[in-house]
N, C-alpha and C positions, 0 to 999 in steps of 0.2 A: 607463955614462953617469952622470954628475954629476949630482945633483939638488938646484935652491936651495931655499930655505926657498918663496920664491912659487911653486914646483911643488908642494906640499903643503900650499900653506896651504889654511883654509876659504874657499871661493869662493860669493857670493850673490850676487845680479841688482839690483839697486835700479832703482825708477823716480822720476825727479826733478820739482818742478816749472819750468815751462818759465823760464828764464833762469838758473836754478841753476846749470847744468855752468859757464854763464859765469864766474857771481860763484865757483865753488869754483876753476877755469880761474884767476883774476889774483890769488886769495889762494895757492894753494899759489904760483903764482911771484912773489909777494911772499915768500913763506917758502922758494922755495929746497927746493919737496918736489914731489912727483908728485900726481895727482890723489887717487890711491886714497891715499899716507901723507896728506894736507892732509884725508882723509875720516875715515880711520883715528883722528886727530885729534883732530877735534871730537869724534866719536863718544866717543870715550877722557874726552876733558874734561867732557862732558856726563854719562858715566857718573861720575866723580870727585865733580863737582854733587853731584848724589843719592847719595852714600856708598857708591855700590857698587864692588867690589874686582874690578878685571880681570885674568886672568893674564898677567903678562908674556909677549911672542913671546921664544923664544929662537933 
């Protein structure tokens, strides 16, 4: 059986505050991504911010 990169990636639980899923919900479909890559994201950008270096997914 095939395995994608999302069967192996690291998986973690978040708990949001309440109207969040909404506002991440109409900005990934302004951007034309899923919830988790529009999370993946910021996350990513926020880390850039602060000069930290993330490893690229391959």
């Amino acid at each position: 059986m095939k395995r994608y990169p999302s069967q192996t990636a690291d998986r973690f639980m978040i708990r949001l505050p309440d109207g969040w899923r909404d506002v991440i919900k109409v900005e990934a479909a302004k951007n034309r991504r899923s919830m988790n890559s529009e999370i993946v994201e910021a996350i990513a950008t926020a880390m850039r911010v602060k000069g930290v270096q993330l490893e690229q997914a391959s």
